[in-house]
C-alpha positions in Angstrom: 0.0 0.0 0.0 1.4 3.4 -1.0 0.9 6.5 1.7 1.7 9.5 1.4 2.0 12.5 4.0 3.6 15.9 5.0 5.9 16.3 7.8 4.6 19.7 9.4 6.3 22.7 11.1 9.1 22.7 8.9 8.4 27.0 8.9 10.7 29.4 7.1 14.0 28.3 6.3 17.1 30.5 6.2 20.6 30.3 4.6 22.9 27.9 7.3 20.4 26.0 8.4 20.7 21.7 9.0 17.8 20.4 7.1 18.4 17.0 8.7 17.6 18.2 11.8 14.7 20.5 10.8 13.2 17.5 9.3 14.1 15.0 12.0 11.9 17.6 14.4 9.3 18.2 12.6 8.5 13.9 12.3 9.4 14.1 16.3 6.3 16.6 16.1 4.1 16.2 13.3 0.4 16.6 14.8 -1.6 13.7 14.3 1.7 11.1 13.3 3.9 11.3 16.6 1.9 8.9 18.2 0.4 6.6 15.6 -0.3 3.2 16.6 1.6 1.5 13.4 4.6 2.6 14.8 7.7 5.5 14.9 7.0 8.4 12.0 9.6 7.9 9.7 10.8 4.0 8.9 12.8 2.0 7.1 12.6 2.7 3.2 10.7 5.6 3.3 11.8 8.6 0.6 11.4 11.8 1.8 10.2 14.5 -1.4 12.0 17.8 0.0 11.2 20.7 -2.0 14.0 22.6 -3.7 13.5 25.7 -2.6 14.2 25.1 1.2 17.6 23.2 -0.2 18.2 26.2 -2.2 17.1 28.6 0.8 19.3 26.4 3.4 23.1 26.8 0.8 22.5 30.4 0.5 20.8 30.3 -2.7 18.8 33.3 -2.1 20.9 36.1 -4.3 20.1 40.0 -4.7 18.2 40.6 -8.1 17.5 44.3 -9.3 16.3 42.6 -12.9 14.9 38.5 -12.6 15.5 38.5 -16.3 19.4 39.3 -15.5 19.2 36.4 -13.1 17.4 34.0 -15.8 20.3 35.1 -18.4 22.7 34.3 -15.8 21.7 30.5 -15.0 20.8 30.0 -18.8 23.2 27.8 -21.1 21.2 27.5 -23.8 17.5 28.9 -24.8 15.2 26.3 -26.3 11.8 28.2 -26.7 10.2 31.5 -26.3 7.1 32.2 -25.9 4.9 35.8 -25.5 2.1 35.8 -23.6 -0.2 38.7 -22.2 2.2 39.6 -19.1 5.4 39.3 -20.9 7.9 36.6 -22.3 8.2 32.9 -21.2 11.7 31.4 -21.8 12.4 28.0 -21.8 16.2 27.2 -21.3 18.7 24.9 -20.1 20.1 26.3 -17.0 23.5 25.4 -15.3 22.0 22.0 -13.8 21.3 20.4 -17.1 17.5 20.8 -16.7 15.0 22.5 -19.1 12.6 24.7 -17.8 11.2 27.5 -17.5 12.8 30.8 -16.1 16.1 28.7 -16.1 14.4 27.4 -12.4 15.1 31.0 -10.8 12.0 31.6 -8.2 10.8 35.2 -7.2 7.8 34.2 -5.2 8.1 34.0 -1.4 11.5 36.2 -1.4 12.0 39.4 -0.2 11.6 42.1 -2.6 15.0 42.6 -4.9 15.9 38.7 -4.7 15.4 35.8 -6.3 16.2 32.1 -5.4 18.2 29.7 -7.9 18.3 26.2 -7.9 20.7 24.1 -5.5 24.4 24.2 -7.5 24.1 20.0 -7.6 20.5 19.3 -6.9 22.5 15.1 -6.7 24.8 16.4 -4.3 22.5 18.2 -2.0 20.1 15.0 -2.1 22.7 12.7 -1.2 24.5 15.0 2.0 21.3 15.2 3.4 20.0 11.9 3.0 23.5 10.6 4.3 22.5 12.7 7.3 19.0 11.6 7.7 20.9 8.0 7.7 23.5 8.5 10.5 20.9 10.0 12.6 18.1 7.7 12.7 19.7 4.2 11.3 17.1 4.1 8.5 17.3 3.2 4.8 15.8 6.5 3.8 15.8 7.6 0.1 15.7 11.7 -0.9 14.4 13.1 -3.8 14.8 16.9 -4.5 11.5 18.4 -6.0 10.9 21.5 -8.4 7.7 22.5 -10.0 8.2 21.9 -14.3 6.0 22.1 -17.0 5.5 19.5 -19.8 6.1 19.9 -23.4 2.7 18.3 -25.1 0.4 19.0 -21.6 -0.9 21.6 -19.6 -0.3 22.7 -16.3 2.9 21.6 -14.3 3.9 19.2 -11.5 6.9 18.1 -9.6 9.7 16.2 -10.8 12.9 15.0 -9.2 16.4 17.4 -9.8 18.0 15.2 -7.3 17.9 11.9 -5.3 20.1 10.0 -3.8 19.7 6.2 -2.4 16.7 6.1 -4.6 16.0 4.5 -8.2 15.2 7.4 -10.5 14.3 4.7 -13.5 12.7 1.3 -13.2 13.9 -0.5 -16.3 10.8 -2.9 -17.6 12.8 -3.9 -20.7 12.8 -7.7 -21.1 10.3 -8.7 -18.8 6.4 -9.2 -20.2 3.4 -7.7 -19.8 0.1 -9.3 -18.8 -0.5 -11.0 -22.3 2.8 -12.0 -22.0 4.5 -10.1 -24.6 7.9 -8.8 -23.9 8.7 -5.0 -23.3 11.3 -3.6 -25.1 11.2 -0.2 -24.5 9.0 0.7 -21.2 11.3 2.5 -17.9 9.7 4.0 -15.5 10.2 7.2 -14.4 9.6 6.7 -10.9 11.2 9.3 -9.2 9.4 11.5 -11.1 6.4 9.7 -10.3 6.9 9.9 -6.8 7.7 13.8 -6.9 4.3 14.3 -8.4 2.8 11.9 -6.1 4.4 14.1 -3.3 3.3 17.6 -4.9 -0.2 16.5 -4.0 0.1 16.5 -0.3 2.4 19.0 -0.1 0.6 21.8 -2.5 2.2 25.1 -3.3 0.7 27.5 -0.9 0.5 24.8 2.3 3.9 25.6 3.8 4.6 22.2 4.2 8.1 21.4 2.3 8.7 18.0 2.6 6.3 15.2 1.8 6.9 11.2 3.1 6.5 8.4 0.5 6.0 5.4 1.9 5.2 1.5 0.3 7.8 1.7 -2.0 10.7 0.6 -0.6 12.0 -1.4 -3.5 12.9 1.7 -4.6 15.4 2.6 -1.8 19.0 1.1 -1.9 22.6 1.5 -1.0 23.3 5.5 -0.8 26.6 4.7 -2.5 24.6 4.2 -5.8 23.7 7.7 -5.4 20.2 6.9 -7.7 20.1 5.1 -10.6 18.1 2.3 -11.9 16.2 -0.7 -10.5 15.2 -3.6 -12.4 17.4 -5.1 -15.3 19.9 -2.2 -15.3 21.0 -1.9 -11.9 22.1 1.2 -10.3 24.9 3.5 -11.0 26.3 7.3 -10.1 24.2 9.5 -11.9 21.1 10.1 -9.2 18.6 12.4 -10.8 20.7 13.6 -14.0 20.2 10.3 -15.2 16.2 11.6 -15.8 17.7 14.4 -18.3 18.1 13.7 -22.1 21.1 15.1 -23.6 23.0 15.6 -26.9 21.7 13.0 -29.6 19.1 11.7 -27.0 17.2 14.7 -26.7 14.3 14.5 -29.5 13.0 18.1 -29.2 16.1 19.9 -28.6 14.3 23.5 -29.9 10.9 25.0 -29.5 9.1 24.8 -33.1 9.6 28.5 -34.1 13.2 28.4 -33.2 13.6 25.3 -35.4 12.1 26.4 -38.0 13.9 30.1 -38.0 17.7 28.1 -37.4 16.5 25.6 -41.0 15.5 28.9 -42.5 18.8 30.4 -41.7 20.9 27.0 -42.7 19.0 26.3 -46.1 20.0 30.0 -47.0 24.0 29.4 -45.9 24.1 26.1 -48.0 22.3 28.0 -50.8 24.5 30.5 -51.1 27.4 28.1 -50.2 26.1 25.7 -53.6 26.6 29.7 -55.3 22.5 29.5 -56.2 22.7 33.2 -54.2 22.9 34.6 -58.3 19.7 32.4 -59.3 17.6 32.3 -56.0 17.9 36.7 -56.8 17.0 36.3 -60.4 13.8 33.7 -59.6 12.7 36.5 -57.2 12.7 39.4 -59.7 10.9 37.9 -62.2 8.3 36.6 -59.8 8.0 40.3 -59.1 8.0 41.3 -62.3 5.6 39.2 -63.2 3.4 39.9 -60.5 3.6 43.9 -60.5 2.2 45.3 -56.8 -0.4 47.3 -57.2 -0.3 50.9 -58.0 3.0 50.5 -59.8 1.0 51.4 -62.6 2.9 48.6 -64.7 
C-alpha cells in the first residue's frame, strides 16, 4: 500500500540551516503522526520528497536581483523556446543544472523584494548530504528526492519532478520482462522518481507551507546511498542520481521549441544555398516573380 504524507512545522528556512535536523523535528512533532499506533513516524525505506526551494534557501541560494530576467540570463546555457504571452515573455532554457525549464528554475515568489532564489548548485549532491544525514541519525534506509515544480512539453499545467535523489532509483527498467498478455517490453522504464515527486506535490501543494512530503510502500525503490540513484530492475544502479532523468546531446528529441527550429532551418538552407553559389539564381527567380506579379499601383 502506498501512503503519502507531509511532515509539518518545517516554517521558514534560512541560509545555514541543517535540514536534517529541521526535518528530524518536525517527524518528532508532526500533529496527528507522533503517536500513531503503526509505529515510529519515519521507517525504514521511506523517501522523503524535500522541495528545492528550502535546499536552495538552506546553501544560500537566495541572491540580490534588481532585474529577474538578469538572473534568468545568468543560469541559462542554452534557450530552447520562447514564448509571448499577455504579461510578458516565457523562456524556456537549459540552466547550469542540465534541466530544461522555465525561467532557467530562478524563483521570485516567497522572497524578499530585490531577490530571487536559484536552484541548488548539484540538486545530486544536495540530495545525497542530506540523506546521508537523515541515515546517520536515525539508522534508516531512507531515500531523498529533491523536488521542483516543471511544466511538460505536449500537456498543460505543471507538476513536480525529481532534480536530485540519492539512495533512490530514478528509472525502473521494464525492458525484457512481459506484460500481462505476456508479450515482452522492449522499451517501457519507468520514471519513478518523477512519479513519486508528483505523487508528493499532491500532499504538499504550493501555498501549504509544508516542504517535505513522506512516500511510503515503496521501498524497492530505496538502496545502497553509495549508488547515489540510478536504476532498479534489469539495469541496476549507478552514479548518476537524478541527472540520469535528463536527455542530452543526440538523445534529446526536441532539442528547440518549433519557431526556433524552424527560424535556425530557415537560416541554414539560406548558408548552404549561397554556399552551392545558387545566391545569383535564387535573386534572379525572385525578380521575375516580381515582375511578373507587379504590386499594385506601380501602374505597370
Amino acid at each position: 500500500m502506498l501512503e503519502v504524507f507531509v511532515l509539518e512545522g518545517i516554517g521558514e528556512i534560512t541560509a545555514g540551516d541543517d535540514l536534517a535536523e529541521l526535518i528530524l523535528g518536525a517527524a518528532a512533532g508532526s500533529p496527528g503522526r507522533a503517536a500513531d499506533a503503526d509505529g515510529p513516524l519515519l521507517r525504514d525505506g521511506d523517501i522523503l520528497a524535500v522541495t528545492s526551494k528550502i535546499v536552495s534557501k538552506a546553501e544560500g541560494r537566495l541572491v540580490a536581483a534588481a532585474d529577474r530576467e538578469q538572473a534568468i540570463d545568468g543560469e541559462t546555457v542554452r534557450v530552447v523556446a520562447t514564448r509571448e504571452h499577455p504579461f510578458g515573455v516565457t523562456r524556456i532554457v537549459e540552466n547550469r543544472q542540465g534541466l530544461v525549464m522555465a525561467a532557467a528554475g530562478v524563483d521570485a515568489s516567497n522572497t524578499p523584494d530585490g531577490y530571487v532564489l536559484l536552484l541548488p548548485v548539484d540538486p545530486d549532491r544536495s540530495a545525497r548530504e542530506l540523506c546521508a544525514r537523515l541515515r546517520e541519525r536515525t539508522g534508516l534506509r531512507l531515500g531523498v528526492l529533491v523536488t521542483d515544480t516543471a511544466g511538460r512539453a505536449w500537456r498543460e499545467g505543471q507538476t513536480d519532478i525529481a532534480i536530485g535523489a540519492a539512495g533512490v532509483a530514478v528509472l525502473d527498467d521494464l525492458r525484457g520482462t512481459a506484460d500481462a498478455f505476456g508479450r515482452r517490453l522492449d522499451v517501457t522504464v519507468a520514471a519513478v522518481a518523477d512519479e513519486v515527486a508528483g505523487a508528493a506535490d499532491l500532499v504538499k501543494g504550493k501555498t501549504s507551507g509544508n516542504p517535505v512530503a513522506v512516500v511510503r510502500g515503496l521501498g524497492r525503490l530505496v538502496g545502497d546511498l553509495e549508488a547515489e540513484g540510478g536504476q532498479a530492475g534489469q539495469g541496476g544502479q549507478d552514479r548518476l542520481g537524478a541527472r540520469l532523468l535528463q536527455r542530452a546531446g543526440a538523445t534529446d528529441m526536441f532539442r528547440l521549441g518549433t519557431a526556433e527550429a524552424h527560424a535556425e532551418g530557415f537560416a541554414e538552407g539560406k548558408l548552404a544555398g549561397f554556399a552551392d553559389g545558387h545566391a545569383d539564381g535564387f535573386a534572379a527567380g525572385l525578380a521575375a516573380a516580381r515582375a511578373a506579379t507587379p504590386l499594385p499601383g506601380s501602374g505597370a
